[in-house]
C-alpha positions as CSV (number, residue, x, y, z in Angstrom):
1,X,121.8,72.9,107.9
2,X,118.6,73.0,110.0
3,X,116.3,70.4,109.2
4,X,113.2,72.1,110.9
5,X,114.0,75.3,108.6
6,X,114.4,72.8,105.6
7,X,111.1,71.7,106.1
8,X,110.4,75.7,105.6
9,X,112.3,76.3,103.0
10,X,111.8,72.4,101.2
11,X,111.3,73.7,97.4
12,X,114.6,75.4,97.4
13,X,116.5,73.1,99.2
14,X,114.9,69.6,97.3
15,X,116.7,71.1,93.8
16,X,120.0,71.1,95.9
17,X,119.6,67.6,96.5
18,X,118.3,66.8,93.8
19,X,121.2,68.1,91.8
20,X,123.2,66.3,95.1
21,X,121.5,63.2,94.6
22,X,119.5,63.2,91.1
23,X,118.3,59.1,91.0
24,X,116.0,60.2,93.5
25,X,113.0,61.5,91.4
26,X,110.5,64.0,92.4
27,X,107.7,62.0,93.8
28,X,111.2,60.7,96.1
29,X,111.3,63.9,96.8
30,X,107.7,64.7,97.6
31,X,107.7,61.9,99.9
32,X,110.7,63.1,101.9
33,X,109.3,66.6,102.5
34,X,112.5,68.1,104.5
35,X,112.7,64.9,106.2
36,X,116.3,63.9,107.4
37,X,115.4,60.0,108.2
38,X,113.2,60.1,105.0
39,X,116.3,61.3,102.6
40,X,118.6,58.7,104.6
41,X,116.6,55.9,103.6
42,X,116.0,57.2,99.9
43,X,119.3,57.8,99.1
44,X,120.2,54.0,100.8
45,X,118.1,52.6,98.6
46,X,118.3,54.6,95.3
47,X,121.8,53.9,95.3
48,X,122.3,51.0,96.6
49,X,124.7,52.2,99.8
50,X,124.7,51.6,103.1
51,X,123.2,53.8,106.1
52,X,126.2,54.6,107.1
53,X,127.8,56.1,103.7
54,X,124.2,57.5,103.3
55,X,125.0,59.1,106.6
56,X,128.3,60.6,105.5
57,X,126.9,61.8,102.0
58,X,124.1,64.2,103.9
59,X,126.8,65.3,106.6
60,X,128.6,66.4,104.0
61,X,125.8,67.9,102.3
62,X,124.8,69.9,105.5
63,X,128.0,71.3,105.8
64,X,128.1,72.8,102.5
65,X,124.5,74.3,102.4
């Protein structure tokens, strides 16, 4: 996944996350805006993890969309 291009394409790609990821609400969402750092630190702290699992959930993400 191309982040510039999510950025593009951020209102198709934010209800794949959010079906990824859905404790992170829309206003969440709204804030992160096709952001890679922004989702990292959302997801961290929605779900309690650390950056580093954070890190591995969105690789994994990327590589299936």
């Amino acid at each position: 996944m191309n982040w510039d291009q999510a950025k593009g394409n951020w209102k198709e790609i934010k209800g794949k996350i959010k079906e990824q990821w859905g404790e992170l609400t829309n206003d969440d969402l709204d804030i992160i805006n096709g952001r890679r750092d922004q989702l990292l630190g959302s997801i961290q702290k929605n779900y309690g993890i650390t950056i580093e699992e954070a890190e591995r959930q969105i690789k994994e993400f990327e590589m299936h969309h």
